[in-house]
C-alpha positions as CSV (number, residue, x, y, z in Angstrom):
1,X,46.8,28.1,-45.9
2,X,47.5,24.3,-45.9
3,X,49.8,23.1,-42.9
4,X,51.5,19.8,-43.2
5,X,55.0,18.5,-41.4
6,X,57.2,21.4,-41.4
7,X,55.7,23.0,-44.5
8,X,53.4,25.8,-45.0
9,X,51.8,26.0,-48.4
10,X,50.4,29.2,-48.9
11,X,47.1,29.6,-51.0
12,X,46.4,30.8,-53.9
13,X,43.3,31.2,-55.8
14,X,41.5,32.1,-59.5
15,X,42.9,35.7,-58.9
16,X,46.4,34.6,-59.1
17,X,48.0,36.2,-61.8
18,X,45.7,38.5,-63.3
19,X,48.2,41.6,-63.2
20,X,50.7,41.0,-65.9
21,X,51.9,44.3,-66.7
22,X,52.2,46.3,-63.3
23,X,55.2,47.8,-61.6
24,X,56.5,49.2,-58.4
25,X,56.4,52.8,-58.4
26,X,57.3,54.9,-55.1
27,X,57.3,54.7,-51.9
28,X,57.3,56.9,-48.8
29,X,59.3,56.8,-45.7
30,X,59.1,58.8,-42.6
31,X,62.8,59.8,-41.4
32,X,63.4,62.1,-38.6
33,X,65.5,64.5,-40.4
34,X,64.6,64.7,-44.0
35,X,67.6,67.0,-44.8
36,X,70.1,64.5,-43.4
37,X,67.9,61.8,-45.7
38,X,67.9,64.1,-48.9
39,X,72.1,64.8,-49.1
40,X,72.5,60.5,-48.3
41,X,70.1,60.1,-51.3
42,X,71.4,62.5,-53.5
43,X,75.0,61.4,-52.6
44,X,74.6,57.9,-52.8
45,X,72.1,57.0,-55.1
46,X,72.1,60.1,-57.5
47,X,68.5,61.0,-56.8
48,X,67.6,64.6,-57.3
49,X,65.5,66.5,-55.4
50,X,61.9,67.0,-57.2
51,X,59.8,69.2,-55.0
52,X,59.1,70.7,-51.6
53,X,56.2,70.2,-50.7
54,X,53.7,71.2,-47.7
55,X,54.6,70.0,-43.6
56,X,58.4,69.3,-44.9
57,X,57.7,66.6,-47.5
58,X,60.8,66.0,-49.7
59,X,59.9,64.2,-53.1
60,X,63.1,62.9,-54.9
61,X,64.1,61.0,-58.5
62,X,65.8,60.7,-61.3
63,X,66.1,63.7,-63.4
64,X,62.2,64.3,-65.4
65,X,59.8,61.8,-64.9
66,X,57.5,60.1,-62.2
67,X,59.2,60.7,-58.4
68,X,60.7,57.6,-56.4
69,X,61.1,58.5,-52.8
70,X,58.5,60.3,-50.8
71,X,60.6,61.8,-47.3
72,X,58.3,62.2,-45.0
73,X,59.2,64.1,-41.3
74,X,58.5,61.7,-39.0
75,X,59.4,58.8,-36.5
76,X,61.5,55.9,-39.0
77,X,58.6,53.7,-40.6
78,X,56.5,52.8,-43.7
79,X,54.2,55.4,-44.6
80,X,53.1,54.5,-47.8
81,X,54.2,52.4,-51.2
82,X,52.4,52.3,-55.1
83,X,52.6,50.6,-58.3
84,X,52.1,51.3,-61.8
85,X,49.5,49.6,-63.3
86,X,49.4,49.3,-67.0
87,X,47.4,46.2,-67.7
88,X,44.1,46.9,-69.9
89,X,41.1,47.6,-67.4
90,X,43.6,46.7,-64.8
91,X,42.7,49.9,-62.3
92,X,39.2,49.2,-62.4
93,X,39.8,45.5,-62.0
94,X,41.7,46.3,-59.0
95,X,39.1,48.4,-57.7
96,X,36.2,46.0,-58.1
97,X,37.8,42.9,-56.9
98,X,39.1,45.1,-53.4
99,X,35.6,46.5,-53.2
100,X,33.8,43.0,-53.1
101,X,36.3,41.2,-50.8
102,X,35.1,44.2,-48.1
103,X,37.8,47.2,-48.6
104,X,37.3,50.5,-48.7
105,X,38.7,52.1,-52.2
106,X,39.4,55.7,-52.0
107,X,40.7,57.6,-54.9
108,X,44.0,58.4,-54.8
109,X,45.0,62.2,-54.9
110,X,46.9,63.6,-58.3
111,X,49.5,64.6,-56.2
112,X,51.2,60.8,-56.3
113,X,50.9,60.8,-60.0
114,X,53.1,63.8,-60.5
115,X,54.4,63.0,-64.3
116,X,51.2,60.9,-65.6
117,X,50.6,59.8,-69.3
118,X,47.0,61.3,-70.0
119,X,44.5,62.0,-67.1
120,X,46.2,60.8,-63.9
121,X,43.7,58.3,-62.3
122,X,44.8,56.1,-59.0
123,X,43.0,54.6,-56.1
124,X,44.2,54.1,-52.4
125,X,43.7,51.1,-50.5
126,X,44.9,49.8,-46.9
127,X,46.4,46.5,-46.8
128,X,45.8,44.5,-43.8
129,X,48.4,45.8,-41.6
130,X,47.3,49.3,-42.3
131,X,49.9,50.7,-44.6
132,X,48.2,52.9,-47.5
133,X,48.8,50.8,-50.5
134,X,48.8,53.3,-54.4
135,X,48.0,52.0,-57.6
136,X,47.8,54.1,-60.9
137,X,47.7,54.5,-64.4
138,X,50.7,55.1,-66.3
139,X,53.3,58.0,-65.9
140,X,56.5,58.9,-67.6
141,X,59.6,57.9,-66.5
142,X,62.3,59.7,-68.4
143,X,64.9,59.7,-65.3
144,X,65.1,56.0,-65.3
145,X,66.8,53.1,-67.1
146,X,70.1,55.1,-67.8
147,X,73.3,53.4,-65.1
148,X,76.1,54.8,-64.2
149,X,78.4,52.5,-62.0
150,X,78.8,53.4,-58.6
151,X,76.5,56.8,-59.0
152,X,73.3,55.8,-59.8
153,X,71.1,52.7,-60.3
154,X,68.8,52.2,-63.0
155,X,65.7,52.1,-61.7
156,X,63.3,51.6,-58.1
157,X,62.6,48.0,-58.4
158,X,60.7,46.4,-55.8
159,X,59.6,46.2,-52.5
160,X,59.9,43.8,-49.1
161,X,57.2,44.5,-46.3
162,X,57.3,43.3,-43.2
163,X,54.3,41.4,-41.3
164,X,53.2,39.4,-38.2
165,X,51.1,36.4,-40.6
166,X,52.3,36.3,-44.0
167,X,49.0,34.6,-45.6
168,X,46.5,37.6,-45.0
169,X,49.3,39.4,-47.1
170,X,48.7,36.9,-49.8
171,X,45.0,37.1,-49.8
172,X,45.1,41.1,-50.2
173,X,47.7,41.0,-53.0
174,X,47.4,38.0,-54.8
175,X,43.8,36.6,-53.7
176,X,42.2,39.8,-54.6
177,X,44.4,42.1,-56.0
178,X,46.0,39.7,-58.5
179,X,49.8,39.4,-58.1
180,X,50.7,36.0,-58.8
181,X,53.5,33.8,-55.9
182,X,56.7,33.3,-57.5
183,X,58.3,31.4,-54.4
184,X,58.1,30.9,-50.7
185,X,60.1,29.6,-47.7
186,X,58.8,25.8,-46.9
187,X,57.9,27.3,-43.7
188,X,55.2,30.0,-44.7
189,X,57.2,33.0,-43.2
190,X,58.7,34.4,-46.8
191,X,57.2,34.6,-50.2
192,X,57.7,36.4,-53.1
193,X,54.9,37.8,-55.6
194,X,55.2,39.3,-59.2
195,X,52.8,41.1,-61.2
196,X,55.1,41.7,-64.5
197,X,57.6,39.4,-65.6
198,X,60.4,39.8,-62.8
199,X,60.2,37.3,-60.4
200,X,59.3,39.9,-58.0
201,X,57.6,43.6,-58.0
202,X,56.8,42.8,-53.8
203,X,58.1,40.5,-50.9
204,X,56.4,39.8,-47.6
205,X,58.4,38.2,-45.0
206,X,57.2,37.4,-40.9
207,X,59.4,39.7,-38.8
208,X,56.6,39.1,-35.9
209,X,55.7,43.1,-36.3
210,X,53.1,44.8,-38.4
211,X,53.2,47.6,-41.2
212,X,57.2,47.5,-41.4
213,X,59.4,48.1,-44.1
214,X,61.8,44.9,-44.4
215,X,63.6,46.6,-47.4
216,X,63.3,48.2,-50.7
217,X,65.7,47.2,-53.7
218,X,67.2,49.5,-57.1
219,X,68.2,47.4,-59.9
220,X,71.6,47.7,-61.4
221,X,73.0,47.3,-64.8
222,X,75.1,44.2,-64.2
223,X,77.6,42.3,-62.3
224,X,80.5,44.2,-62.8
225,X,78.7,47.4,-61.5
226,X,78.8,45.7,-58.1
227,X,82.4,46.5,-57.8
228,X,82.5,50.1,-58.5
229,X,79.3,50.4,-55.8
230,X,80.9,48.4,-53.2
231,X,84.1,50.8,-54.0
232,X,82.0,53.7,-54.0
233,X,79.8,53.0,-50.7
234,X,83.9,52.1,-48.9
235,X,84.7,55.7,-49.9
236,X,81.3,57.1,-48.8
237,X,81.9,55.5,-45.6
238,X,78.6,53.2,-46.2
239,X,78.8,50.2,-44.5
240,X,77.8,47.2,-46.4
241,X,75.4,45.2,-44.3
242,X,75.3,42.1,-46.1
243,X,76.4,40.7,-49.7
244,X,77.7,40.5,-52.3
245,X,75.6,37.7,-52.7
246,X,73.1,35.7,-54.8
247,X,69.6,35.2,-53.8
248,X,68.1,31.5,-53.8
249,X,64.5,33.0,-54.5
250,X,64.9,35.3,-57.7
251,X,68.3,34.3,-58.3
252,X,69.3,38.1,-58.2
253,X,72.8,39.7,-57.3
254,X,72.6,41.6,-54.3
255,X,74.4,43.8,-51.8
256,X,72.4,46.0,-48.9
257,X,73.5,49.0,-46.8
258,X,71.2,51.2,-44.8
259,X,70.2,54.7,-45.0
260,X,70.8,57.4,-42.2
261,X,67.1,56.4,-40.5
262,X,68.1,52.9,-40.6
263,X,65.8,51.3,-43.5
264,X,67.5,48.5,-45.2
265,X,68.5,49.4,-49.0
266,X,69.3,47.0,-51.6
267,X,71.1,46.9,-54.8
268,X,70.4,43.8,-57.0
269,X,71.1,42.6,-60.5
270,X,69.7,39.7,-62.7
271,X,66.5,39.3,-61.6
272,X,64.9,36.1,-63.1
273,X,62.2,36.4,-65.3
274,X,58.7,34.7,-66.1
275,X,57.3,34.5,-69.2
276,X,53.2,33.6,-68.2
277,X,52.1,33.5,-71.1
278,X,54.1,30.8,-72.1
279,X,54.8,28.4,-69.6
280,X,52.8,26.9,-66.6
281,X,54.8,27.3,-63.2
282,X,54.3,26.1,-59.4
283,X,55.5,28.0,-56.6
284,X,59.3,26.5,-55.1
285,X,58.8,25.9,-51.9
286,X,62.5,26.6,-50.3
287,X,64.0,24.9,-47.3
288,X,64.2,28.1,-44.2
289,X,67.7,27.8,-44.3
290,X,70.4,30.7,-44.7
291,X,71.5,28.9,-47.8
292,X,68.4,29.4,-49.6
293,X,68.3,33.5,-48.8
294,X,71.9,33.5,-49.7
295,X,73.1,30.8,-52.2
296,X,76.8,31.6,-51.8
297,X,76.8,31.2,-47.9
298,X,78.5,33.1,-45.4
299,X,76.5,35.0,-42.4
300,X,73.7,36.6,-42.2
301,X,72.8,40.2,-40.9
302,X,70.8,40.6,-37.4
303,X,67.7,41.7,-39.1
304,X,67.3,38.0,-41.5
305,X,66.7,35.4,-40.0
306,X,65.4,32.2,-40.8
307,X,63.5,29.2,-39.0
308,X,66.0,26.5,-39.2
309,X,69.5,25.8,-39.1
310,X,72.9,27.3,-40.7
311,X,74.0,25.1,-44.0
């Protein structure tokens, strides 16, 4: 990490970039009543309830296909989060560029590969603030890319984690695991990573806490959808927590409301995209400023903050 007046750059290396072709693919939460958790899924986002599984674990999606949402019984938190990795060799790259760079590589049970094209293979890695990290081969995922405004988004899209020291984040995922940075706040404390062509499959922001979920996002079809959602979420009696608005970083439509054990859900739309095979591109370094997190203005929720003043 180079420091110099008021600017953080965070570093890269050789790695940077070697995924090309690898997606989010679940996550897991720990809610402390999972039946309260499956109706607001099922009645807000359209997700369907998969299987029951052992010590009360709900797993929920999108008609057939590879789950989204593991519900776990539990104080709120992180418990887990995995990608889809469909680059050529790109599991076993993974595996031996964690393994020299000191982590432990476990494999990762079948049971997170529930819908998998051909023999299910994954690993399971910690990331430095202890959250259980999943990458595996590819699955099918029949329930996804179909919207339906105000009922259900098209697909899981990515995911923000929360940290105490953003760098060490960038050394697992992009200095060894090969995500590539997309952008960052001038000041160190936000960045965004990619590992296909959307501008971002993962975020890490400093929240001064460890192993936290900041937020996860679903993709929508389009603008217009954010109407009917906003509509439908009024008549749900979801409160919208912040947006409509426009992301500096990503460029992305957004809105966010929470679910009932409080974790931060977005919707977003028009995610920019990077072609790398094509063109060469630099990291944007944006100013810390609510302007940049929000490019149409207006306040900010309690839980983003940024490290200098309103514009």
């Amino acid at each position: 990490m180079v420091t110099q007046p008021n600017r953080v750059v965070l570093r890269q290396t050789e790695n940077a970039g070697i995924l090309r072709h690898t997606s989010v693919s679940h996550i897991g939460l720990r809610v402390p009543d999972v039946a309260a958790a499956e109706v607001f899924y099922g009645r807000v986002l359209g997700l369907s309830t998969h299987d029951r599984l052992a010590d009360g674990v709900l797993r929920m999606g999108w008609g057939r296909g590879h789950h989204v949402l593991d519900l776990i019984p539990g104080e709120p938190g992180l418990a887990h989060f995995g990608f889809e990795v469909r680059d050529d060799e790109g599991l076993d790259g993974i595996a031996e560029r964690l393994a020299a760079a000191g982590h432990a590589v476990e494999t990762l049970d079948p049971f997170y590969m529930d819908d998998a094209i051909g023999e299910p293979r994954g690993i399971r890695v910690v990331n430095p603030d202890g959250t259980p990290v999943h990458f595996h081969s590819p699955v099918w995922r029949q329930g996804e890319g179909v919207s339906d405004p105000g009922r259900r988004p098209m697909k899981f899209q990515h995911t923000t984690i929360g940290t105490a020291d953003v760098q060490p984040m960038v050394d697992f995922f992009v200095n060894t695991i090969g995500f590539r940075i997309s952008d960052q706040l001038e000041d160190g404390r936000f960045c965004w990573l990619r590992s296909d062509k959307d501008h971002h499959t993962l975020a890490v922001v400093n929240v001064e806490r460890t192993g936290v979920l900041d937020h996860y996002s679903y993709d929508l079809a389009e603008w217009e959808d954010f109407k009917s959602w906003c509509d439908r979420l009024t008549e749900l009696d979801v409160l919208v927590q912040w947006g409509p608005g426009r992301h500096g970083p990503g460029n992305n439509l957004f809105v966010f409301f929470d679910d009932p054990a409080g974790n931060h859900i977005e919707l977003s739309a028009e995610m920019e995209k990077f072609y790398d095979d094509s063109v060469r591109y630099e990291p944007r370094r944006w100013l810390p400023v609510p302007a940049s997190v929000n490019l149409w203005g207006g306040q900010t929720p309690r839980w983003r903050t940024t490290s200098e003043g309103t514009v």
